[in-house]
PAKOLTI-311101 format. One line per 5 residues: number of its first residue (from 1); for each residue y, x, z of N, C-alpha, C, O, CB. Coordinates in steps of 0.02 Angstrom, whole numbers, always signed. Glycine has a CB too. Example, Ala and Ser with C-alpha at 12.3 -4.5 7.8 and 13.67 -1.06 7.14 Angstrom:
<recs>
1	-284:+660:+390:-225:+615:+390:-165:+660:+390:-166:+712:+423:-224:+565:+452  -112:+642:+354:-53:+684:+357:+2:+645:+394:+57:+670:+402:-30:+704:+286
</recs>
This chain:
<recs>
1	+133:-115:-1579:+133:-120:-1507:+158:-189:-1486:+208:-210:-1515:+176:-64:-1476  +134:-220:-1446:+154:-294:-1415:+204:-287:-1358:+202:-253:-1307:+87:-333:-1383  +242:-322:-1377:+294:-321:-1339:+313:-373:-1278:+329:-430:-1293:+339:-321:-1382  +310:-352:-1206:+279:-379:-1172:+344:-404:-1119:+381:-357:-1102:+220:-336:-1151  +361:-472:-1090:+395:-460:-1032:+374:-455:-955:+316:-470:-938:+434:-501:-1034
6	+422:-433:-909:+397:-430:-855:+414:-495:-804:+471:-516:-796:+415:-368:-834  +349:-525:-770:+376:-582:-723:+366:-565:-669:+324:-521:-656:+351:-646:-728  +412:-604:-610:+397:-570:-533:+367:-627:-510:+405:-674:-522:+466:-543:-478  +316:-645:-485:+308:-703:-449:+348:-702:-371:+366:-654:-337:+228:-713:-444  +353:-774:-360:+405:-765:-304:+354:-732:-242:+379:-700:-195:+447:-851:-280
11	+311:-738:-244:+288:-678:-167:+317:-608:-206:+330:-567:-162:+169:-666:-142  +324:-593:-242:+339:-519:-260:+414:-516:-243:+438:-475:-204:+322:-497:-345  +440:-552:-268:+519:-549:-259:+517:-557:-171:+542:-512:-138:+569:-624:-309  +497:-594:-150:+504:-617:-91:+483:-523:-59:+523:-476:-58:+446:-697:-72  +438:-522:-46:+407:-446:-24:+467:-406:-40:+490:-379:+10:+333:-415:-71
16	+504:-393:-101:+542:-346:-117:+604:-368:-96:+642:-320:-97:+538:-329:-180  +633:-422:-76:+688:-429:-33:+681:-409:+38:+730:-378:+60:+708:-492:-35  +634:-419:+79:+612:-432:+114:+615:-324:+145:+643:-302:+195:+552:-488:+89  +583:-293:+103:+585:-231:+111:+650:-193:+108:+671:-152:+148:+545:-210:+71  +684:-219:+38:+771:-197:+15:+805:-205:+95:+829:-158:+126:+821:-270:-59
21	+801:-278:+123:+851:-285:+173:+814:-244:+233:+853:-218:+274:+871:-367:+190  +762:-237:+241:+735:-208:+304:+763:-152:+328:+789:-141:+383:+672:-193:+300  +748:-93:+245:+791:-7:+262:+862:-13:+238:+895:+39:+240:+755:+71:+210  +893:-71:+213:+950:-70:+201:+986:-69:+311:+1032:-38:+338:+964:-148:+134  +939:-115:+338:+974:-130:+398:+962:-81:+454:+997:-63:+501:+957:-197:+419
26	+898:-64:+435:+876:+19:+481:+920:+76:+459:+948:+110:+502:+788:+54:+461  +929:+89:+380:+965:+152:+375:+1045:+118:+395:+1074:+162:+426:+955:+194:+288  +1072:+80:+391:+1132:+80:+416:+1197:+76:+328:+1258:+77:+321:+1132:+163:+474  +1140:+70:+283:+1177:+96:+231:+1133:+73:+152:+1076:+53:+165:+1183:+184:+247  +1144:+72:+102:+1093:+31:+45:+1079:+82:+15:+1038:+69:-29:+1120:-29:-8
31	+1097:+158:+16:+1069:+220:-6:+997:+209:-32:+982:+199:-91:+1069:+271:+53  +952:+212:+25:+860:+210:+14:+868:+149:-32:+850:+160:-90:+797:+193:+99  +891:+85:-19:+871:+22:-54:+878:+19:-117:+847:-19:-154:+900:-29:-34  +934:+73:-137:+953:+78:-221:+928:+137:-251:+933:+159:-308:+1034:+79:-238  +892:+162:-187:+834:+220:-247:+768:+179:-255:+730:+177:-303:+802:+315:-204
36	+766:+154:-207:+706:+105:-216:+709:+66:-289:+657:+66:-322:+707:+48:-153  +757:+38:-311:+788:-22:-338:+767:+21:-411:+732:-4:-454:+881:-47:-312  +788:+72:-414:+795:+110:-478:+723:+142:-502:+701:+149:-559:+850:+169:-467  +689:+162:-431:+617:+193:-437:+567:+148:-465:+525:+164:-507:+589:+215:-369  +575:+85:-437:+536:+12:-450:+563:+10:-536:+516:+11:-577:+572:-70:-387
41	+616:+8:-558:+636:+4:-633:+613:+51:-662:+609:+39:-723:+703:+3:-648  +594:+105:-646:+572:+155:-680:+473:+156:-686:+433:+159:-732:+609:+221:-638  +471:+152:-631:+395:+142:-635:+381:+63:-678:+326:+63:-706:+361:+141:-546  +411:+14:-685:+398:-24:-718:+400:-30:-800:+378:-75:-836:+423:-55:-690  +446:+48:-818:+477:+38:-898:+392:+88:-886:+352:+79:-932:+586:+81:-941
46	+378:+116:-851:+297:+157:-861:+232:+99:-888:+182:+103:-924:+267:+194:-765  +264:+48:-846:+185:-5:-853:+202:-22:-909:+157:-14:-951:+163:-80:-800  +269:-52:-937:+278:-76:-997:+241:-41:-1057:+210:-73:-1100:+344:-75:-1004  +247:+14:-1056:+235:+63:-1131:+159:+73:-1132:+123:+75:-1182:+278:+151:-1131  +144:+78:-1079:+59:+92:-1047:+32:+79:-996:+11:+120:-955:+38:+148:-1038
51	+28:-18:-989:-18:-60:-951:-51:-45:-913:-53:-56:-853:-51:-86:-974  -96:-4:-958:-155:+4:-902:-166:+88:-906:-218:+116:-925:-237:-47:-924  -113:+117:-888:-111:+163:-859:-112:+177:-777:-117:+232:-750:-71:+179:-886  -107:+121:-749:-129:+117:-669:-187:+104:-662:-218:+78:-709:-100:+70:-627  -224:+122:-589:-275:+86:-570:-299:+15:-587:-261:-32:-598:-268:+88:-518
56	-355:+13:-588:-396:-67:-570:-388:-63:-489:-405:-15:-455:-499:-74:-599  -357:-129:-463:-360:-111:-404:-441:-150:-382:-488:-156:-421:-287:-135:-365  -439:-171:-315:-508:-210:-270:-505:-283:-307:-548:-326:-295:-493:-221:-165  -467:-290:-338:-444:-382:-321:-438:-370:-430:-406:-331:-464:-319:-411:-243  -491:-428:-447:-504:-442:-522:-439:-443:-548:-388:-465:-522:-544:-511:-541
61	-449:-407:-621:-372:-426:-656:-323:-386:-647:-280:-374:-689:-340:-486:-634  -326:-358:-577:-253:-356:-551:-254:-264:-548:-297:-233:-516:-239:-407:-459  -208:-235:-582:-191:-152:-554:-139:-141:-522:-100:-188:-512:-182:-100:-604  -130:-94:-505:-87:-78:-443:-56:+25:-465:-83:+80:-458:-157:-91:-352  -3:+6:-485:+38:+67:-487:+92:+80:-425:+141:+50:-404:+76:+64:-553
66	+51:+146:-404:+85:+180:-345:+137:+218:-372:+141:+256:-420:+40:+224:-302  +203:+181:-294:+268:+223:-306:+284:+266:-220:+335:+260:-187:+345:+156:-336  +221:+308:-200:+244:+350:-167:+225:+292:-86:+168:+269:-83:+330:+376:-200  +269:+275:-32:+247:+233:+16:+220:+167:-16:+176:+138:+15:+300:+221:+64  +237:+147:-61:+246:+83:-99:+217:+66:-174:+220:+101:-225:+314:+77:-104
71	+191:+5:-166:+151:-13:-234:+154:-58:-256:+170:-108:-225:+97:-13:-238  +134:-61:-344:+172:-135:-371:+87:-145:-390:+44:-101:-393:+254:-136:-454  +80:-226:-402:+11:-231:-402:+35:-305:-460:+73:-352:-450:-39:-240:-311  +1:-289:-508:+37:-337:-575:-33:-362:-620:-85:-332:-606:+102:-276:-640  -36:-406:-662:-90:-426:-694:-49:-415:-754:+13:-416:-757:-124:-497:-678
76	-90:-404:-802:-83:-393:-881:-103:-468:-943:-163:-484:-946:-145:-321:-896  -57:-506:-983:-78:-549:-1015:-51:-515:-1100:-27:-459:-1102:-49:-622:-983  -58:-545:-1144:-61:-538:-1204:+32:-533:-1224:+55:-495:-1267:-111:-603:-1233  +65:-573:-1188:+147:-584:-1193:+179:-558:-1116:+239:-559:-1104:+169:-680:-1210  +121:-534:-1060:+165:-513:-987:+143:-475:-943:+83:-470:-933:+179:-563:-943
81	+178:-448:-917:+175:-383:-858:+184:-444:-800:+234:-480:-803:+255:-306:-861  +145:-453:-757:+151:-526:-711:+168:-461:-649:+140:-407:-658:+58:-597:-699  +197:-468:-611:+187:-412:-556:+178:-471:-447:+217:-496:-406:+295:-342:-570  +122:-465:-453:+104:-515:-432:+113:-496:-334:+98:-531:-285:+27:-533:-473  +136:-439:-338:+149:-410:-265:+202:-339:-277:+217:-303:-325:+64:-385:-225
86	+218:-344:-213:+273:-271:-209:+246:-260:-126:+242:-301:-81:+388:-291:-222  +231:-194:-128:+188:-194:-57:+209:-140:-29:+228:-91:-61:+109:-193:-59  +207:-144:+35:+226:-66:+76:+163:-50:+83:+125:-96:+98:+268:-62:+158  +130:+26:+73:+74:+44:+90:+46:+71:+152:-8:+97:+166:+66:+75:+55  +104:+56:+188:+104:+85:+250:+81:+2:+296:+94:+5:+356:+193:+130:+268
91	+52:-63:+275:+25:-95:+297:-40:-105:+318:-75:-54:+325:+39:-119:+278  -66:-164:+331:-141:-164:+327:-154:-193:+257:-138:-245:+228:-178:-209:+387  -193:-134:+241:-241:-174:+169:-273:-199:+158:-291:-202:+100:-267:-163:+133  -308:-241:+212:-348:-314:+208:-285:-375:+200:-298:-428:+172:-400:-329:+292  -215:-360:+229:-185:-407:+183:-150:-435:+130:-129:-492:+120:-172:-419:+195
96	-147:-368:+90:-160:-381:+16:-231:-400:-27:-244:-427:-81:-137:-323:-11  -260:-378:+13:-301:-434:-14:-319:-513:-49:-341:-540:-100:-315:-434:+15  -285:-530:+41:-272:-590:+56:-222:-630:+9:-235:-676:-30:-251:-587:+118  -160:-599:+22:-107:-605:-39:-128:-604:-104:-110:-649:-142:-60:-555:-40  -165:-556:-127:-172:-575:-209:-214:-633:-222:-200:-675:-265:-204:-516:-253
101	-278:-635:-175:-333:-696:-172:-270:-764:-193:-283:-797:-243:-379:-704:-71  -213:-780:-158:-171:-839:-173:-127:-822:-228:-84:-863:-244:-131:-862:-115  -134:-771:-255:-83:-775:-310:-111:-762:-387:-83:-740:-438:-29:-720:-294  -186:-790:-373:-246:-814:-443:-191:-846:-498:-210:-868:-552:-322:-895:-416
</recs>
């Protein structure tokens, strides 16, 4: 089995701060943000063991494992789990699109 690491590109990190502080500042409290935090670690030790056990998403290359409101959308290389978005699904999905189109 190839043993693979995981990279965040900075729109991903960015997106996932970006969400952490949002319900951290709506709920009043980091409760949701650190189930989030742990759910995202967990669904990711999933991609690790079995890649392409998610969808092909719209956009070449790229799959997209759903975590419930929220989705990680990652490309697969020979040495990496690239995770090239962290997305609320509760957006518009013409702009992930857009987003992955720049993150070729």
């Amino acid at each position: 089995m190839v043993k693979r690491t995981v990279v965040w590109t900075e729109t991903a990190v960015s997106q996932r701060r970006s969400i952490l502080k949002y319900w951290t500042k709506r709920n009043g409290s980091t409760t949701y943000a650190e189930s989030l935090v742990k759910n995202t670690k967990d669904r990711i030790k999933v991609i690790l063991t079995n890649p392409e056990s998610s969808r092909q998403s719209e956009y070449p290359e790229t799959r997209v494992a759903a975590m419930g409101h929220f989705s990680i959308f990652y490309k697969i290389t020979s040495t990496q789990i690239i995770i090239t978005a962290f997305w609320d699904n509760r957006q518009d999905p013409e702009k992930i699109l857009e987003l992955l189109k720049k993150e070729k």
